[in-house]
C-alpha positions in Angstrom: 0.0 0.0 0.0 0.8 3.5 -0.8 -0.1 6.8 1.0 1.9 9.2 -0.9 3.9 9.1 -4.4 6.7 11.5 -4.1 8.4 12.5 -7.4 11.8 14.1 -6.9 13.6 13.8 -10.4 16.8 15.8 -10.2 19.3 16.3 -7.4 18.0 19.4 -6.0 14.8 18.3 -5.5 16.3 15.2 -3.8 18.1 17.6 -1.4 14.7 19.3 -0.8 12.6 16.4 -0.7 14.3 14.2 2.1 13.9 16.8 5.2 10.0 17.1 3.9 9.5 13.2 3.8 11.6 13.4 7.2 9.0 15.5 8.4 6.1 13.7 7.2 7.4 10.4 9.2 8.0 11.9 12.0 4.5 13.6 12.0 2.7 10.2 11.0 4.8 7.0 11.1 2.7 4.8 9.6 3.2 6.8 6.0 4.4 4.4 3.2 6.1 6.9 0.7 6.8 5.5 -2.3 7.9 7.0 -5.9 11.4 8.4 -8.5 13.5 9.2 -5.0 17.5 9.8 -5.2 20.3 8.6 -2.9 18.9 11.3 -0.2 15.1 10.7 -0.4 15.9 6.5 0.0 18.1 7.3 2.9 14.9 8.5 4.5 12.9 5.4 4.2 11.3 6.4 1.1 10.7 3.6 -1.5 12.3 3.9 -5.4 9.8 2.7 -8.1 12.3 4.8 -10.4 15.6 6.0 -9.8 15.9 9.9 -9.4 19.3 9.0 -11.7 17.4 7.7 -14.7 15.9 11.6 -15.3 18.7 13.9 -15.0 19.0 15.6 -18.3 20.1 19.4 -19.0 19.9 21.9 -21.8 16.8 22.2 -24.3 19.1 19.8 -26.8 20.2 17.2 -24.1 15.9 17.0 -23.7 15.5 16.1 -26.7 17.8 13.4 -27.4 16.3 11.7 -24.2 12.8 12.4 -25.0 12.1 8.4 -25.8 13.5 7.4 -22.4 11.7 10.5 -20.5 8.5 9.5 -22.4 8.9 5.9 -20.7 9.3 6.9 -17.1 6.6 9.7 -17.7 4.0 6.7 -18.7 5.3 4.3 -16.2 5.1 6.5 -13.3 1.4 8.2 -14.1 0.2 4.2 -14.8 1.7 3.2 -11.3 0.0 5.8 -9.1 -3.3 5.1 -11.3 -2.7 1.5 -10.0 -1.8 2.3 -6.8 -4.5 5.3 -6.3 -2.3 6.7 -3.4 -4.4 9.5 -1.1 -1.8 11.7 -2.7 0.9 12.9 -4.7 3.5 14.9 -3.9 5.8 16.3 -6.8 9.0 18.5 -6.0 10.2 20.9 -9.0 10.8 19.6 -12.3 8.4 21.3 -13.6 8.2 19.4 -17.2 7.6 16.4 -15.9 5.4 17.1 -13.2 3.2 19.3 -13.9 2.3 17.2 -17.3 2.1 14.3 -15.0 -0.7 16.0 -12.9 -2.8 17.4 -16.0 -2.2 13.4 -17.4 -3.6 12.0 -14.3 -6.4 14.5 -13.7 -7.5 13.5 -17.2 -7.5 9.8 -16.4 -9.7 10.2 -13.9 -6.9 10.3 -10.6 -9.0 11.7 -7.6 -6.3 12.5 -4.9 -4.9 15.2 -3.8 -2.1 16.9 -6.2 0.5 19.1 -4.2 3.3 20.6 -5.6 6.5 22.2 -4.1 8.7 24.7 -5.8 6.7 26.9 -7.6 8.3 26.9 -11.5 9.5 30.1 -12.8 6.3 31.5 -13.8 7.1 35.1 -12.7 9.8 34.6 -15.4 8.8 32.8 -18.4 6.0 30.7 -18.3 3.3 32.3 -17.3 0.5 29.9 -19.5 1.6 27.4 -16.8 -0.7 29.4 -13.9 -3.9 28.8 -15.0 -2.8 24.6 -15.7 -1.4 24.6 -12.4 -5.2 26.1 -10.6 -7.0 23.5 -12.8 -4.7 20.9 -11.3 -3.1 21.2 -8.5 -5.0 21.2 -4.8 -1.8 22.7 -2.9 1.4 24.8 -3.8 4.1 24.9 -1.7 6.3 27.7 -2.8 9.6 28.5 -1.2 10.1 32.2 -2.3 7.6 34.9 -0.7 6.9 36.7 -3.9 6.3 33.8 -5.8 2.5 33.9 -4.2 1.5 36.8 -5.5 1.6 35.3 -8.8 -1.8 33.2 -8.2 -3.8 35.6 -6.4 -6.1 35.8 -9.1 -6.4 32.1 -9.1 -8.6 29.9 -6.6 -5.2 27.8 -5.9 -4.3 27.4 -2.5 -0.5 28.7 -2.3 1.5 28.7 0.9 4.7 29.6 1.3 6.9 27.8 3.3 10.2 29.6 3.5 13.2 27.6 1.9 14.5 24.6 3.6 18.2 25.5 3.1 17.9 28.3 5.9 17.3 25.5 8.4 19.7 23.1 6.9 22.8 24.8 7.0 22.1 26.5 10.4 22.1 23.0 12.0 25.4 22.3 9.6 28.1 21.0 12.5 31.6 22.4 10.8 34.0 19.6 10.6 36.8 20.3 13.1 39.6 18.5 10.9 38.7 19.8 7.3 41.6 21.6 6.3 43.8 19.0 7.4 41.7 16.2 5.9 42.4 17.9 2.5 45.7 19.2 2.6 44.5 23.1 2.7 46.9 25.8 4.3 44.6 27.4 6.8 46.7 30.6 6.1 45.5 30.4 2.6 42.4 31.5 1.3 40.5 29.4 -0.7 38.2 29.6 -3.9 35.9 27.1 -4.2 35.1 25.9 -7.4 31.4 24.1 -7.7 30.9 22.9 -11.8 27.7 21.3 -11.3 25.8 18.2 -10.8 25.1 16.8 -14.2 27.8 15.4 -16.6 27.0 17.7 -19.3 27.1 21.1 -17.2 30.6 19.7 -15.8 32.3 19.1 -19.0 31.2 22.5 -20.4 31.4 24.7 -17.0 34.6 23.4 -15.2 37.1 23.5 -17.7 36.3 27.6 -17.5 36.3 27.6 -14.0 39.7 25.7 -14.0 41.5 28.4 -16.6 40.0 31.2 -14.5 41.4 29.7 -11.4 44.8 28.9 -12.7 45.4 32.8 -13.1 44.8 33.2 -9.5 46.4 29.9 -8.2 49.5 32.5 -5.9 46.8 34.4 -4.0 44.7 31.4 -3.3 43.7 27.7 -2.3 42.2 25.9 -5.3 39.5 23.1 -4.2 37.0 21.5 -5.7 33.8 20.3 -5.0 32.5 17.2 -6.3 28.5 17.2 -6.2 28.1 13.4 -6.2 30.4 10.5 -6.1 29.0 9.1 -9.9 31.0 12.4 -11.0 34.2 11.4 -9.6 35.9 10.0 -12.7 34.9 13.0 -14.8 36.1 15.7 -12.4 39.6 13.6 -12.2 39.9 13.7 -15.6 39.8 17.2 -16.0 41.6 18.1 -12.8 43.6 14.8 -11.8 45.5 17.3 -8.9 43.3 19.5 -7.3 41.7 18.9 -3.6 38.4 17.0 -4.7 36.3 17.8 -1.4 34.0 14.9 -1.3 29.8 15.9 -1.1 29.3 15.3 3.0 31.9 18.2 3.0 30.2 20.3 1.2 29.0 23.0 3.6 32.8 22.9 5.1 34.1 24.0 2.0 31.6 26.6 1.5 32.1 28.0 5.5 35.9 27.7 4.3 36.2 29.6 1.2 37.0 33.5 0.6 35.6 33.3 -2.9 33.8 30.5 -5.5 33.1 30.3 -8.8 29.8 28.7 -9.2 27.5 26.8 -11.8 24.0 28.7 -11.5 21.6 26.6 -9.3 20.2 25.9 -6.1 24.2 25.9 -5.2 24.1 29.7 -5.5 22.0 30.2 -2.7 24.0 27.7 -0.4 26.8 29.9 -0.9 24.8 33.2 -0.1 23.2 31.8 2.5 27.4 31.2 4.0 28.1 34.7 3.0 30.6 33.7 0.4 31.3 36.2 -2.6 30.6 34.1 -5.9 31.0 34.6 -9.5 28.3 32.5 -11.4 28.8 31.0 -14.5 26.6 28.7 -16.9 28.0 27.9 -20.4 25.0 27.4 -23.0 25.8 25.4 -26.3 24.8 28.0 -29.5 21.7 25.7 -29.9 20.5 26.2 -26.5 21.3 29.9 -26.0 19.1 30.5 -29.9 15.9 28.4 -28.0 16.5 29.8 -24.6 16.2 33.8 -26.5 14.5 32.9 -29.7 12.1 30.0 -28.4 11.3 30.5 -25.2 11.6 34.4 -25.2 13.8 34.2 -21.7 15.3 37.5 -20.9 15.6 38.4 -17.7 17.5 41.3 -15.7 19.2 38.4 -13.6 19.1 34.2 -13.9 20.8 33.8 -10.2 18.4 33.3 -7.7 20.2 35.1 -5.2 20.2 38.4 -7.6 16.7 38.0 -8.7 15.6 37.7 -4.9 17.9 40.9 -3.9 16.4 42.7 -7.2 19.8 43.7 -8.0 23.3 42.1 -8.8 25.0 40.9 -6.0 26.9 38.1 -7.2 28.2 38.7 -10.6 26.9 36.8 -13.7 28.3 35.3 -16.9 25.6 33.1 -18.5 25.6 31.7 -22.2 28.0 31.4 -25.1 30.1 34.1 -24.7 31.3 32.9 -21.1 35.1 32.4 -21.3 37.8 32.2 -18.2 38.8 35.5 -18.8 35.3 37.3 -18.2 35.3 35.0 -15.1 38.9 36.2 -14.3 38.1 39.5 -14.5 34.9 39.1 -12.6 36.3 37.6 -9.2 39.1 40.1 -9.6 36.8 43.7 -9.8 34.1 41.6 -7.2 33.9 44.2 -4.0 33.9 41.9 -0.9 32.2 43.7 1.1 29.1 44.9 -0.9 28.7 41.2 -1.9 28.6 40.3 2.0 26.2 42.7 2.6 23.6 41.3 0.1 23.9 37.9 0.8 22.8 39.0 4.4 19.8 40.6 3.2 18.8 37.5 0.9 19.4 35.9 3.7 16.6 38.1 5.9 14.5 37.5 3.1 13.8 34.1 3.5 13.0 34.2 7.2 13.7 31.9 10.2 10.8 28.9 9.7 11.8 25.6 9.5 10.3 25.2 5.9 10.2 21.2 5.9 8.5 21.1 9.0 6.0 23.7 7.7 5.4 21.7 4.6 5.1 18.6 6.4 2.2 20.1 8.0 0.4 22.1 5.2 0.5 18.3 3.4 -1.0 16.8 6.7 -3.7 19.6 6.2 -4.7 19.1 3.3 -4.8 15.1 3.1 -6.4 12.4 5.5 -3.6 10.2 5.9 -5.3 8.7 9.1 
């Protein structure tokens, strides 16, 4: 038997997901949780019908070429939760795929409850997705205060729960022995470099961050952070000497560094949330940058989350084709410390001071009978 089908279907949402379904057991024990979980989500107790693994794609292109396989596991996973007619389901981001999954299992006649938690970008691009998401959906969880606003003329139920991170890195217990576990000079400062989680962003973002670096190797620490241990080998390849800081260190190496270099994602916000001045980077392929502008008509002031919260730049930017190591040279080099500082502490005000898994845990208890 299945209570609730949780769909987490990239890394991040993994991340998000596993304090939420933490939550949930905690509040009601007798929960079976089932659904596409990663390493993080499993941990927790809840049960893979797919691998969170077997969806990670990135880039409009990459998509494509794995549409036949995404098709598969779409069609799979709607028929399962038909068969298993949980009281709920509860996806986490990926837009996509979820929200096609909820409109495909309204329209096959699925009668639970439909949450969903991250609202999509809809304030940015998007915005045909509102009215879908208010024929759909029974709950929104978002984690961004502004990002409610954007349904008030809908009869959706929004809440916003503040972002889990807050929460998560204030419990973070600094590991007493990192420098020394990795060879750092404590003397030194370090830049941190973080290329991503998917194979594709790696090879295309860290071999920039690496050239960049090398021109500031006297004045600092070079270490890198591997996102997940199935990226090992790549990351070795392209920097076989480099301090590899493995992913339960994570937070250490953000506390630690003076500067990072930065793949745009959830990472960003980790790193504002520590206070650390960033340069972010994300290299787009010709093909995606043409359906990114031409396509999907995406152009925005900022594509950080941590300058689109703070309305202005405070962590400089280099996204699309014309990123090279010298732009991102030349960005950590003019960066003013303490201006940067000063706006990751107001992003950081932003979010607030709930614990936003707990406060998911119970809007989802309010708004299904699990008992």
């Amino acid at each position: 038997m299945t209570d609730l089908y949780l769909i987490a279907g990239e890394p991040s949402a993994d991340k998000l997901g596993a304090p939420i379904a933490a939550a949930l057991l905690e509040k009601a024990s007798h929960l079976q949780i089932t659904g596409i979980a990663g390493p993080r989500l499993r941990e927790c107790g809840v049960t893979d019908s797919v691998r969170m693994e077997d969806l990670q794609v990135m880039g409009f292109s990459a998509v494509a070429a794995a549409l036949p396989r995404l098709i598969k596991i779409f069609l799979h996973t709607r028929n399962e939760i038909l068969r298993l007619n949980p009281k709920a389901v509860l996806t986490i981001d990926y837009p996509g795929f979820n929200l096609r999954l909820a409109r495909s299992l309204r329209r096959c006649g699925y009668r639970g409850k439909l949450i969903h938690a991250v609202c999509p970008s809809v304030w940015a691009w998007g915005k045909r997705r509102i009215p879908l998401m208010a024929k759909n959906l029974d709950l929104l969880l978002t984690l961004f205060p502004f990002e409610k606003e954007c349904f008030a003329h809908t009869s959706l139920p929004v809440e916003h729960i503040g972002h889990p991170l807050v929460s998560h890195i204030d419990a973070h217990i600094p590991f007493p022995d990192f420098h020394t576990c990795y060879g750092l000079d404590p003397a030194k400062p370090i830049l941190a470099l973080f290329p991503g989680s998917r194979q594709a962003v790696i090879k295309q973002n860290l071999p920039l961050q690496l050239e960049a670096a090398k021109q500031l190797q006297s004045r600092f620490t070079i270490a890198l952070s591997l996102s997940h241990p199935n990226r090992r080998e790549l990351i070795r390849s392209l920097a076989p000497t480099l301090p590899l800081i493995e992913p339960a260190h994570t937070y250490d190496l953000m506390r630690s560094a003076h500067l990072a270099f930065a793949t745009s994602g959830t990472i960003t916000l980790e790193l504002a949330l520590f206070g650390v001045p960033t340069v972010v980077n994300y290299a787009l392929s010709p093909l995606d940058a043409f359906l990114a502008k031409r396509i999907f008509r995406i152009n925005l002031p900022h594509y950080c989350i941590v300058n689109i919260l703070a309305k202005r730049e405070v962590f400089p930017e280099l996204i699309g084709p014309n990123l090279d190591a010298a732009s991102l040279q030349r960005k950590a080099e003019t960066l003013h410390r303490g201006e940067c500082i000063q706006g990751c502490r107001e992003v950081r005000a932003l979010l607030g001071e709930s614990d936003a898994s707990a406060a998911a845990a119970e809007k989802i208890l309010s708004c299904v009978d699990f008992f």
